[in-house]
ZAVEXDO-383781 format. One record per residue (C-alpha): residue number from 0; residue in one letter; x, y, z. Coordinates in pm, 1 decimal, decimal comma. Layout:
BEGIN
+-----+---------+----------+----------+----------+
| num | residuo |        u |        v |        w |
+-----+---------+----------+----------+----------+
| NUM |       A |        X |        Y |        Z |
...
+-----+---------+----------+----------+----------+
This chain:
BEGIN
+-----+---------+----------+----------+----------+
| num | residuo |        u |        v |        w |
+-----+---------+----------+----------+----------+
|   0 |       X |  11006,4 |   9024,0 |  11254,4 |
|   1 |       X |  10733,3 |   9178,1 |  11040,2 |
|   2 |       X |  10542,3 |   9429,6 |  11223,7 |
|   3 |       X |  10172,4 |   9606,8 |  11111,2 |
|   4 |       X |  10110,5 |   9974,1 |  11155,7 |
|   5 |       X |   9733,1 |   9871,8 |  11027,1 |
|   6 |       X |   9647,9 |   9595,0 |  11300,7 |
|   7 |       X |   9299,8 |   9518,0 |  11126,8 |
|   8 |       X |   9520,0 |   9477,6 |  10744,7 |
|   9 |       X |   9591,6 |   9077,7 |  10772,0 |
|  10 |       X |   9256,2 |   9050,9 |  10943,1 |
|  11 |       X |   9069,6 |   9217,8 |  10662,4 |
|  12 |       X |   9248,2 |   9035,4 |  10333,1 |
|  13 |       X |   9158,0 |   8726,9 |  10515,1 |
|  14 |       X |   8811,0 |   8762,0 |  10523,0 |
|  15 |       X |   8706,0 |   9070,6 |  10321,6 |
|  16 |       X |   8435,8 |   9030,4 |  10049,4 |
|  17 |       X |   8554,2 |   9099,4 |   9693,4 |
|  18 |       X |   8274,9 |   9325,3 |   9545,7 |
|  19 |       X |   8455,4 |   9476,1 |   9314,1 |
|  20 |       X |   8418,4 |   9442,6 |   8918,4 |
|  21 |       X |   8656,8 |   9161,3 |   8839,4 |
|  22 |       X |   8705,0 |   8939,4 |   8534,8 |
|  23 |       X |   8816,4 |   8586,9 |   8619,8 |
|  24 |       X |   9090,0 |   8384,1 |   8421,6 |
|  25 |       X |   9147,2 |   8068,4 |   8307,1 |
|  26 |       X |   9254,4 |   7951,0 |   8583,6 |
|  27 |       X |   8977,5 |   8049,7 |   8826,2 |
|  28 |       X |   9113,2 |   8316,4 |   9030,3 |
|  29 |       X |   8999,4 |   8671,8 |   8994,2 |
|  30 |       X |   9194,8 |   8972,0 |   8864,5 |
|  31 |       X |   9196,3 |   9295,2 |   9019,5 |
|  32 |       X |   9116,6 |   9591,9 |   8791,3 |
|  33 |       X |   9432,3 |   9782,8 |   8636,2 |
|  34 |       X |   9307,1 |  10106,0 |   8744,0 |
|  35 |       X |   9384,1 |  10395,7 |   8943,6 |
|  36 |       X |   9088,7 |  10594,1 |   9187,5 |
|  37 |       X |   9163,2 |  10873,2 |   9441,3 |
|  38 |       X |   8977,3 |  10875,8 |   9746,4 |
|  39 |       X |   8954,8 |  11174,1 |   9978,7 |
|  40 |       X |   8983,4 |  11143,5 |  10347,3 |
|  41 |       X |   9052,2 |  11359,8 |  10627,4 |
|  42 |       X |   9126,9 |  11642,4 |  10386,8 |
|  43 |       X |   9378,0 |  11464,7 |  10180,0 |
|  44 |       X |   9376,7 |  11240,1 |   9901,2 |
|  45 |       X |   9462,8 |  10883,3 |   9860,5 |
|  46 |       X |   9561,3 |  10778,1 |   9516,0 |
|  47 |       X |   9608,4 |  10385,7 |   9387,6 |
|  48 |       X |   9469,2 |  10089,2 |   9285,3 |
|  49 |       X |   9215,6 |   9895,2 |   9457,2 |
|  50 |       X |   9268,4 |   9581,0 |   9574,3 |
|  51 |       X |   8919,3 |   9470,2 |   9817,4 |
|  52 |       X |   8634,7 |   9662,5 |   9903,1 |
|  53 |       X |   8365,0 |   9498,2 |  10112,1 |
|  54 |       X |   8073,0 |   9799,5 |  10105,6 |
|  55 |       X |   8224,4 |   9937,5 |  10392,3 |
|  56 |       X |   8632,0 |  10006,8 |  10347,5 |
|  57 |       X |   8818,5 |  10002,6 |  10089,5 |
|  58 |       X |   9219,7 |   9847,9 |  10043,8 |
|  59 |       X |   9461,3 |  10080,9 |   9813,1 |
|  60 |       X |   9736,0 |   9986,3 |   9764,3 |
|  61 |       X |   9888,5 |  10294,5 |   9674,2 |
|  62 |       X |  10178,7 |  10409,1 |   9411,1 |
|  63 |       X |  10479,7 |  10423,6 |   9658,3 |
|  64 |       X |  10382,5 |  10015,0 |   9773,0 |
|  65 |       X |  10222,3 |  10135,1 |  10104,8 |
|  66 |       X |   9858,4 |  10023,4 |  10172,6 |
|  67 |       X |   9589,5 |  10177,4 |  10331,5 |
|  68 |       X |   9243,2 |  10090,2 |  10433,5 |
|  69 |       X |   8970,6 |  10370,1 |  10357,9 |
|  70 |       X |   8588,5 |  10456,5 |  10437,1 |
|  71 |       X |   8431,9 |  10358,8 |  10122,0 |
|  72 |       X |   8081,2 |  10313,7 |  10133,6 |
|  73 |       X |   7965,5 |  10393,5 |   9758,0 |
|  74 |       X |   8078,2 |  10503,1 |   9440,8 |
|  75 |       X |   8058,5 |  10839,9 |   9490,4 |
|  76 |       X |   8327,7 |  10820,4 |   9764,5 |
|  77 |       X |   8578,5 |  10800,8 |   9511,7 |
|  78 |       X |   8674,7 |  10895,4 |   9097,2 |
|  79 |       X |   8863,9 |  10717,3 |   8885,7 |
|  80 |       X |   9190,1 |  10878,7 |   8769,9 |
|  81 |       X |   9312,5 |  10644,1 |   8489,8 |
|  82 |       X |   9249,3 |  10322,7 |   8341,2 |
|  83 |       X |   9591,9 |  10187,1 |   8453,7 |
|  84 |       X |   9790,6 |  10161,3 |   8713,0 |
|  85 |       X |  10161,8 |  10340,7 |   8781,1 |
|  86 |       X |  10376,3 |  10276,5 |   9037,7 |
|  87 |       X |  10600,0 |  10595,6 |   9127,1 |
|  88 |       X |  10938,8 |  10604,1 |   8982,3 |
|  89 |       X |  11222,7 |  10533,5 |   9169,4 |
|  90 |       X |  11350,5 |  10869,7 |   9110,9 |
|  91 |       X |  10982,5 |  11063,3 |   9233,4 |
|  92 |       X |  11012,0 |  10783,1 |   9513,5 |
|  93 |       X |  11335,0 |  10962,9 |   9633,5 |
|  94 |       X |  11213,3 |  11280,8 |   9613,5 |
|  95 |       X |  10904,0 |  11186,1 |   9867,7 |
|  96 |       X |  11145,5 |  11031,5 |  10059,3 |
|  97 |       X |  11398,5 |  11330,3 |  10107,5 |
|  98 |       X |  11069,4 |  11590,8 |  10192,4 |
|  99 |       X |  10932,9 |  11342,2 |  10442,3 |
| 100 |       X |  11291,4 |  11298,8 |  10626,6 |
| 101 |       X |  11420,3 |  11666,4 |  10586,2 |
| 102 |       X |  11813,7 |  11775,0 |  10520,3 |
| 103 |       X |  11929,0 |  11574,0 |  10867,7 |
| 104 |       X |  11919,3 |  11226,9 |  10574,4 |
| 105 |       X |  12011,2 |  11178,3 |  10253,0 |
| 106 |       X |  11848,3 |  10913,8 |  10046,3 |
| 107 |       X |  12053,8 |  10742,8 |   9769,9 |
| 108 |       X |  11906,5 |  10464,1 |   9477,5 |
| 109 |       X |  12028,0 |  10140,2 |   9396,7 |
| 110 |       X |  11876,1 |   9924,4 |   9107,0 |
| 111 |       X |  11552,8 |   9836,6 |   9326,4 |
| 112 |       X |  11614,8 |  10001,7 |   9655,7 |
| 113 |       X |  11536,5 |  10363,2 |   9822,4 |
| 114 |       X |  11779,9 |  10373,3 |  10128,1 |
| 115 |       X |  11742,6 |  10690,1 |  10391,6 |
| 116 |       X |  12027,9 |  10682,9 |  10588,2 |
| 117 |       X |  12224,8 |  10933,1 |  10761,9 |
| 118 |       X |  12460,8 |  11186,7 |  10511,2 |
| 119 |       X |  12731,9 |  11049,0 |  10374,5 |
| 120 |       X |  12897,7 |  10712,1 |  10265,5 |
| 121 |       X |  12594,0 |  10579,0 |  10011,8 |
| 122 |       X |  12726,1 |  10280,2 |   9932,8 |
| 123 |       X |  12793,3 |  10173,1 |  10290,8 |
| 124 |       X |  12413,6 |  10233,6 |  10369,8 |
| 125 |       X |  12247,2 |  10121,7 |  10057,7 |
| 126 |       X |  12468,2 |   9861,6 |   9915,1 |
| 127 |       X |  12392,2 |   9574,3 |  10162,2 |
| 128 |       X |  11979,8 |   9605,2 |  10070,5 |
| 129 |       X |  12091,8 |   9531,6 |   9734,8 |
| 130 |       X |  12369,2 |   9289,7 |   9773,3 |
| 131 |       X |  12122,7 |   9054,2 |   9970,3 |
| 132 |       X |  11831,0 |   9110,0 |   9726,8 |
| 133 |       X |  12086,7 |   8980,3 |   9462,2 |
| 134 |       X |  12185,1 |   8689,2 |   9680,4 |
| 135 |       X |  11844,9 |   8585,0 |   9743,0 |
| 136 |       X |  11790,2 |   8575,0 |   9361,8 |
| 137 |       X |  12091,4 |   8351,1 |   9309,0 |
| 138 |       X |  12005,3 |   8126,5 |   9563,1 |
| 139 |       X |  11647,6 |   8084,2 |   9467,7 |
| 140 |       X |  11750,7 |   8120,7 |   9029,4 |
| 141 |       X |  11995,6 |   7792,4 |   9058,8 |
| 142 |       X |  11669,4 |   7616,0 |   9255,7 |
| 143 |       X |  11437,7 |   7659,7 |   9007,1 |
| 144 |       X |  11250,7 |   7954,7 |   9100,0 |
| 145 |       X |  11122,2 |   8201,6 |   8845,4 |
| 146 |       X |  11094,4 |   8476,9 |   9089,5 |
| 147 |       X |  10901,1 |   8804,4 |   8963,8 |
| 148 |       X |  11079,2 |   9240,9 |   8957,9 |
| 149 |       X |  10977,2 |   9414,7 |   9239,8 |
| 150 |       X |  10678,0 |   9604,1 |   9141,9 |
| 151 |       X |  10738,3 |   9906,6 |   9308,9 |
| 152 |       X |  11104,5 |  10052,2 |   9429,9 |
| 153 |       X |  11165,7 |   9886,7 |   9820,0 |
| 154 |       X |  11226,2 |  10125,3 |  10075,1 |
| 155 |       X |  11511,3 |  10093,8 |  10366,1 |
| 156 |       X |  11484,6 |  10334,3 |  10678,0 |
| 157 |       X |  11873,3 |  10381,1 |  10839,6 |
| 158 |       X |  11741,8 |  10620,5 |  11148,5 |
| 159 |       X |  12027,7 |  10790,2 |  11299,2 |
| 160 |       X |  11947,1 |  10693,3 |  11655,7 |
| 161 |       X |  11778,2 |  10429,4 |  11849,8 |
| 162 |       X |  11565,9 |  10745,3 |  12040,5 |
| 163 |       X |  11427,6 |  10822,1 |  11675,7 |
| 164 |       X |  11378,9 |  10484,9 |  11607,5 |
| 165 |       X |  11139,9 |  10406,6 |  11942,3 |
| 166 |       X |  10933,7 |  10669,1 |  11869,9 |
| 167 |       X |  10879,8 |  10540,4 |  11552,1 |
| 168 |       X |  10843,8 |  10200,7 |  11685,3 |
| 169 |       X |  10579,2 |  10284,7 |  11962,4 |
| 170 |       X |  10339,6 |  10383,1 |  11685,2 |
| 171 |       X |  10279,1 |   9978,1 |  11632,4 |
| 172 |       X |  10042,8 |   9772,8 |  11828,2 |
| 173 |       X |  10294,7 |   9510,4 |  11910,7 |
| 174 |       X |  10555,6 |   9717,4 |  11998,5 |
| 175 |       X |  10897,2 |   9513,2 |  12129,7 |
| 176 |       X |  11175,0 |   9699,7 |  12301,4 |
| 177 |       X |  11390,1 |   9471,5 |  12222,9 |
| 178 |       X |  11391,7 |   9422,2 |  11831,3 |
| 179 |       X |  11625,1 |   9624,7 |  11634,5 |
| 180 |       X |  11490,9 |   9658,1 |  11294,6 |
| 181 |       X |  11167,7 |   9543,9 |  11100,1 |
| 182 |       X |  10945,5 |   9531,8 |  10809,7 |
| 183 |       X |  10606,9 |   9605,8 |  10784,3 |
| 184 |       X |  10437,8 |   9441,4 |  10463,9 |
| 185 |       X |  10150,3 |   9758,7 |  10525,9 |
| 186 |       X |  10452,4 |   9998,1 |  10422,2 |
| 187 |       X |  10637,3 |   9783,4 |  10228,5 |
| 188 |       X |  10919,6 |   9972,8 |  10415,6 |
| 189 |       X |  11252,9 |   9823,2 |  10652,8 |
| 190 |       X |  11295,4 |  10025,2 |  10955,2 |
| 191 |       X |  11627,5 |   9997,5 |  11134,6 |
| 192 |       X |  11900,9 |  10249,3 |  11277,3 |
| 193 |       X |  12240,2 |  10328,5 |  11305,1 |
| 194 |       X |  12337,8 |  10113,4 |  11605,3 |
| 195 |       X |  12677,4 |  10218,0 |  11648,3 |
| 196 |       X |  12537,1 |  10560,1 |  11615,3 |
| 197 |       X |  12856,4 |  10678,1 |  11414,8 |
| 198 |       X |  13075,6 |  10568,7 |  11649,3 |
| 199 |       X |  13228,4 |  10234,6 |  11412,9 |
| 200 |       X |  13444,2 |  10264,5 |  11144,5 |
| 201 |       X |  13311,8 |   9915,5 |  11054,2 |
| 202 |       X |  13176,7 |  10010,1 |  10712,6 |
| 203 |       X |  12998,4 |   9597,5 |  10696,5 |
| 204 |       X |  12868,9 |   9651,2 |  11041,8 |
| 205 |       X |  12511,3 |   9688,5 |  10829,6 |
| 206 |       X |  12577,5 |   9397,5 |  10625,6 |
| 207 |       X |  12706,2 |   9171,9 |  10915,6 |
| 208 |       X |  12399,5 |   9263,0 |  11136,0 |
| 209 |       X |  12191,3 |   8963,6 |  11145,4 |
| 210 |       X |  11894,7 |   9172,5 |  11203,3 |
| 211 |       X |  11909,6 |   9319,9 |  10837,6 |
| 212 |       X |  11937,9 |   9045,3 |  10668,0 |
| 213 |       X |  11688,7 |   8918,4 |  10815,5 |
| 214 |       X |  11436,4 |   9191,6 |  10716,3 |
| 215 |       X |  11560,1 |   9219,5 |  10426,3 |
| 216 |       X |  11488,9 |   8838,4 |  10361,4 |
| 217 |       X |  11122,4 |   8938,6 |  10455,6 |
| 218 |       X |  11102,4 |   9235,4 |  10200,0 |
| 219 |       X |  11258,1 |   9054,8 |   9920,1 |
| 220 |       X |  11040,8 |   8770,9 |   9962,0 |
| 221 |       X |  10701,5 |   8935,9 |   9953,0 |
| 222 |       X |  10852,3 |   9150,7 |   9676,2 |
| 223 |       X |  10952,5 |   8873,8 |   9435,1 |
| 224 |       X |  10604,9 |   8662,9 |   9459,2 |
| 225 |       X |  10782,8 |   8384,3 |   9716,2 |
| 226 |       X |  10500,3 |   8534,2 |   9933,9 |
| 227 |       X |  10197,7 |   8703,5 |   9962,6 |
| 228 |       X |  10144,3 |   9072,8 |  10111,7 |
| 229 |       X |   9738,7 |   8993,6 |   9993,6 |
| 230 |       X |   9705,3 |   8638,0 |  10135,2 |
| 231 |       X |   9780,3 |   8474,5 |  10464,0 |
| 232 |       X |  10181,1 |   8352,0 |  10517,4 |
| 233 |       X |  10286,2 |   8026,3 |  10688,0 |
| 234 |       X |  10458,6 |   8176,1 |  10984,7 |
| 235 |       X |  10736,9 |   7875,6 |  11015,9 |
| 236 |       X |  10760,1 |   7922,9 |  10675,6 |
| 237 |       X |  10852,8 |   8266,2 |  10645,5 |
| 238 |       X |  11019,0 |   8334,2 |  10994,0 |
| 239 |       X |  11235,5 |   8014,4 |  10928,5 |
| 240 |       X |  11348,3 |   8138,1 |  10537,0 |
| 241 |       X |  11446,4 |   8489,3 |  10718,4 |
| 242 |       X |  11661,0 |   8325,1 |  10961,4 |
| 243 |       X |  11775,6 |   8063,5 |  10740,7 |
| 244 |       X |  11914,8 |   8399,0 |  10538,3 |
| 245 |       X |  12086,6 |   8543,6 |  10834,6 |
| 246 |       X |  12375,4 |   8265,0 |  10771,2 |
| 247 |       X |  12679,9 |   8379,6 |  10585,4 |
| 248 |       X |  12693,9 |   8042,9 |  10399,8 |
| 249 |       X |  12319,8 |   8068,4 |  10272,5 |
| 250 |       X |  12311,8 |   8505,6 |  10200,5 |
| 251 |       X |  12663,7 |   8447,3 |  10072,3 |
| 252 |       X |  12740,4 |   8056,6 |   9956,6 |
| 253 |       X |  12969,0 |   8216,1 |   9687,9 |
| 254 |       X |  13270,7 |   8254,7 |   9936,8 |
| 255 |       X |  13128,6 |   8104,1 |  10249,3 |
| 256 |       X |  13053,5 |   7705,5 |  10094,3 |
| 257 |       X |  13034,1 |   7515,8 |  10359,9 |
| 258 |       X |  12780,4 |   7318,1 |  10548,2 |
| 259 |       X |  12882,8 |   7438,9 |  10873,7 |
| 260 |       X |  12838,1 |   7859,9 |  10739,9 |
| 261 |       X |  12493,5 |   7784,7 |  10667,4 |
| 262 |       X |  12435,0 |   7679,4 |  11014,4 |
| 263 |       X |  12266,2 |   7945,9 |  11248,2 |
| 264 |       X |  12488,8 |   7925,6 |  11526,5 |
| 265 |       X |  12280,5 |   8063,6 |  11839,5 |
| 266 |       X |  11957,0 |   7911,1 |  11659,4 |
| 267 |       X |  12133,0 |   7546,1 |  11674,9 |
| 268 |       X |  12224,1 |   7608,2 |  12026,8 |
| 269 |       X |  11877,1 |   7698,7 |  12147,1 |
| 270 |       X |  11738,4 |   7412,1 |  11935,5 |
| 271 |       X |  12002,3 |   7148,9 |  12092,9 |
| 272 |       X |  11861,5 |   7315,3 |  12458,9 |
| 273 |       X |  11506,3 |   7247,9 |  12371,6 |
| 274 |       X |  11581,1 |   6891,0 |  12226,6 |
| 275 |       X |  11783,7 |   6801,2 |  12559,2 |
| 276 |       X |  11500,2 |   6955,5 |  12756,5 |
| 277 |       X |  11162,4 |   6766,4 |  12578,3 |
| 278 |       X |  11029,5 |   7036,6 |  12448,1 |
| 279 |       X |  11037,3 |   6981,5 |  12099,7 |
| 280 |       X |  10820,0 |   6701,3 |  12100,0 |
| 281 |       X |  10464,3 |   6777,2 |  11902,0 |
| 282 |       X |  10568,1 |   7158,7 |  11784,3 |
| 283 |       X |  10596,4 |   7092,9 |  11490,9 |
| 284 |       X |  10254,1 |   6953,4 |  11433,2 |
| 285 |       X |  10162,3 |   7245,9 |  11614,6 |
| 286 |       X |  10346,8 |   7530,9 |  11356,2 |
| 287 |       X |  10214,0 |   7345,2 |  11080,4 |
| 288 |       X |   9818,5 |   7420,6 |  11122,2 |
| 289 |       X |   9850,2 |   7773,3 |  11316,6 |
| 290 |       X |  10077,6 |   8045,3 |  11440,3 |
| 291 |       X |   9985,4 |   8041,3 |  11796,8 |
| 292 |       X |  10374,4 |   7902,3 |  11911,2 |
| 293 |       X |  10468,8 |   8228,5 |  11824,3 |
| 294 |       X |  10235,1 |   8351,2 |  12079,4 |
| 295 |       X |  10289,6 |   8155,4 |  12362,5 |
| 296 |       X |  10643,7 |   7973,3 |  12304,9 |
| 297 |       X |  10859,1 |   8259,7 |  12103,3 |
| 298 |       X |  11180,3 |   8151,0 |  12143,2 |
| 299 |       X |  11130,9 |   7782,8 |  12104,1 |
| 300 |       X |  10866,8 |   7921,0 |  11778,2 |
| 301 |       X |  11181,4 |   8088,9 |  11644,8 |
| 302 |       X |  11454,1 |   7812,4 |  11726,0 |
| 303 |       X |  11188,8 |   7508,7 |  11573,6 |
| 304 |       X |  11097,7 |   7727,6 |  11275,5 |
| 305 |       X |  11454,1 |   7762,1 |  11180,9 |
| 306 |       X |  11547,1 |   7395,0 |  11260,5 |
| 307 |       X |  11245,7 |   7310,9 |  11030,6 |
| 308 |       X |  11351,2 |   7536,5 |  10750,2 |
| 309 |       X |  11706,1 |   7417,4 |  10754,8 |
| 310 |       X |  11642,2 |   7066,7 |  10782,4 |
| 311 |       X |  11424,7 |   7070,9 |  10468,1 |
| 312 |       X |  11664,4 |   7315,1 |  10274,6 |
| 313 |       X |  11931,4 |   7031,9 |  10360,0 |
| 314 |       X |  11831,0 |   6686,8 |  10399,0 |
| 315 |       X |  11490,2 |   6770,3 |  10138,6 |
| 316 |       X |  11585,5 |   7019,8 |   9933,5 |
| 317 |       X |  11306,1 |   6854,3 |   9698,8 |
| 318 |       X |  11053,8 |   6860,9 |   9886,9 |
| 319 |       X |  11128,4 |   7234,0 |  10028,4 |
| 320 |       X |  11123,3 |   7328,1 |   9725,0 |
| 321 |       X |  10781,6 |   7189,1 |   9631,8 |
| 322 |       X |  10649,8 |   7334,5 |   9967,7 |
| 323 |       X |  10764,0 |   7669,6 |   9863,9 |
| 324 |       X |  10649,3 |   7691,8 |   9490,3 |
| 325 |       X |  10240,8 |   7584,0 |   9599,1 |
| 326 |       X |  10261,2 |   7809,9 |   9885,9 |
| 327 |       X |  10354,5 |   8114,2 |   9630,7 |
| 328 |       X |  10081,4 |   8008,2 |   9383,8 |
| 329 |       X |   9819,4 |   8055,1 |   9665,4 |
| 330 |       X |   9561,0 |   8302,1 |   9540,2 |
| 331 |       X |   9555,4 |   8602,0 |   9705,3 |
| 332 |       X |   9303,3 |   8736,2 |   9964,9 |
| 333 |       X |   9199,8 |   8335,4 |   9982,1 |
| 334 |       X |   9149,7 |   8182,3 |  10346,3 |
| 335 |       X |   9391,8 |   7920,8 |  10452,8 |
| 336 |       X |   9203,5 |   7659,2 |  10735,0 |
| 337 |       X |   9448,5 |   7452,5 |  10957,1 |
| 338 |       X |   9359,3 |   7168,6 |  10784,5 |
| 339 |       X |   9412,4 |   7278,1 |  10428,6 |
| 340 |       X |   9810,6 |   7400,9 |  10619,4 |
| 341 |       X |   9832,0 |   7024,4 |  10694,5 |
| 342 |       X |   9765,0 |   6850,9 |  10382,4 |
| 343 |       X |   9987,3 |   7128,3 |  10148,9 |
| 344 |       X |  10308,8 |   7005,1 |  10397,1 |
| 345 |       X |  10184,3 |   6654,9 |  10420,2 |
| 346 |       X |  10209,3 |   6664,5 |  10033,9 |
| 347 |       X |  10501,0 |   6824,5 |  10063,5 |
| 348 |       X |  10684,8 |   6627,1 |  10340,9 |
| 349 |       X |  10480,7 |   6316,7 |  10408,4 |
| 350 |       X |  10173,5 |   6274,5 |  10654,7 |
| 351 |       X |  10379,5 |   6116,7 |  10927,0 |
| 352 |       X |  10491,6 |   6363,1 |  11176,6 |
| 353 |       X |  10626,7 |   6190,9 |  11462,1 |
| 354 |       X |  10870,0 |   6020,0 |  11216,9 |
| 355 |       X |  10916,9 |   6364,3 |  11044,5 |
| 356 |       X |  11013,4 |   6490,3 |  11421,3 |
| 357 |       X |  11268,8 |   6197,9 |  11479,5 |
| 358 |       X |  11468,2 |   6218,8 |  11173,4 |
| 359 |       X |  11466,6 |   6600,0 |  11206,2 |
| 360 |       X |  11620,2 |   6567,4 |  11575,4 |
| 361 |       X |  11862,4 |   6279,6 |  11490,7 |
| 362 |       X |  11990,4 |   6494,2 |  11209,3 |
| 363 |       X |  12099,5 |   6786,0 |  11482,4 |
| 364 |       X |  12191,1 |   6573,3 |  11708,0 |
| 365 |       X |  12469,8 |   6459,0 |  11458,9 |
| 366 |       X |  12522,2 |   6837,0 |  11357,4 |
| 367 |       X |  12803,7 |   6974,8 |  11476,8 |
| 368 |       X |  12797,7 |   7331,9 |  11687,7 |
| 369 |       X |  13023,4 |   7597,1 |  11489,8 |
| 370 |       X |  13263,8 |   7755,7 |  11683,4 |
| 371 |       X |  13199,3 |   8110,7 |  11576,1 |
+-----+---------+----------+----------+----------+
């Protein structure tokens, strides 16, 4: 799940004006200026690059990854720092970190993570961020995929309880009780807790939770360029890569090969209860020009997106991959109609849904359930 502590963000880089003084490419699209401005609000500065100003607000997306969105109504209601743009060093990154949690959490560094996490034991809080980041790179290196660094360190939240992570969590205008972890492309940050709160000796328990991988999926891929934190995301298409992730055969093929470990077990199960139940029936066509399933049908949103995503990564791999690969090259900040959604996966997939929809459900319908 990806939550926003901004609710107006998404809105805004979907329809913001881009007044700023950009020089466009080759290629058409328009580059943001390399340059770093402070801007002063509510007694404290705000220091970064800008990325959309409409007269009005302004984005920034600032040097630790967060973003924020600022009263800018002239000139004058910033300055200009430098003619480039820094991100914060992993090191200064830590640093922030460890002030802004105090001495109850330590934070330790991996190649491209931050991890707070309760003291002690570094490598069993910080180690599974990086072993999946890793694993997503293999899987998406041997498909062809020329994903981009991480520009700016990623940050993982361990809380201590699930009391300290609610109150965090209530701060969010679509607060759910029930999730246990997220990431919020505003922050650029994953949010979960200890939820054995110390009492395991498990030291995979983080690794094994289904929930972190999954959010992790989400980080990595709006980290590496496979998405968009400026541009509007296919929901089915990012949902369905997160949970395709939770797997053990797809976040680690190396010693989990087979088809039947890349299989989301419960997904499968409430996929085979929708299929036996007609309910299936036109929701595809329906994820592929909006979001709104996820509004009104969750579950089956969820079990369909990953049935989608899994079908392509198996029987098309081709194709998925070709679906993927335009979707990253979208321009940021651009608009994305349901009708432009339906003929990128037409050309990605074919035009013909319903026959789309009945080789999709005869291929689970031969699919065996894993036992596990």
């Amino acid at each position: 799940m990806r939550l926003n502590l901004l609710k107006t963000t998404f809105i805004v880089i979907h329809c913001i004006v881009m007044i700023w003084l950009v020089a466009e490419d080759g290629y058409g699209q328009h580059r943001q200026p390399e340059i770093t401005i402070q801007v002063p609000y509510k007694e404290k500065a705000y220091v970064g690059r800008p990325l959309a100003w409409d007269g009005r607000e302004m984005m920034l997306l600032r040097r630790d990854g967060k973003v924020s969105i600022l009263p800018v109504k002239t000139d004058q209601d910033y300055s200009t720092v430098s003619s480039g743009f820094k991100p914060h060093s992993a090191s200064e990154m830590r640093r922030r970190l460890q002030s802004e949690f105090g001495n109850k959490y330590e934070v330790s560094l991996t190649h491209d993570f931050v991890v707070v996490h309760p003291p002690g034991n570094p490598e069993v809080w910080a180690m599974p961020f990086q072993q999946l980041f890793a694993r997503f790179q293999a899987y998406f290196s041997t498909r062809g995929f020329n994903l981009k660094d991480p520009e700016f360190p990623m940050v993982a939240v361990v809380l201590r309880t699930r009391g300290e992570f609610d109150r965090i969590l209530r701060a969010f205008h679509d607060y759910d009780p029930s999730i246990l972890g997220y990431y919020s492309p505003t922050s650029n940050r994953i949010i979960t807790y200890d939820q054995t709160e110390g009492r395991s000796k498990d030291k995979l328990w983080l690794f094994n939770a289904g929930t972190i991988l999954h959010e992790a999926t989400h980080q990595t891929a709006f980290n590496t360029g496979l998405h968009s934190r400026f541009g509007p995301v296919v929901r089915w298409e990012s949902e369905g890569l997160a949970m395709l992730f939770e797997a053990r055969g797809v976040n680690n093929s190396q010693n989990f090969p087979r088809q039947e470990d890349r299989v989301h077990a419960s997904r499968l199960s409430q996929l085979k209860k929708l299929y036996r139940d007609g309910k299936v029936r036109g929701k595809m066509a329906e994820l592929v020009v909006n979001d709104d399933l996820f509004r009104t049908e969750p579950q089956a949103a969820y079990a369909i997106s990953w049935g989608m995503t899994f079908y392509f990564s198996e029987a098309m791999p081709s194709n998925y991959k070709r679906f993927l690969k335009n979707d990253a090259a979208r321009t940021d900040f651009s608009s994305y109609s349901g009708r432009q959604r339906s003929t990128d996966f037409a050309k990605a997939f074919g035009g013909d849904l319903n026959e789309l929809e009945a080789r999709m459900r005869r291929f689970f319908q031969e699919l065996k359930q894993p036992d596990r």
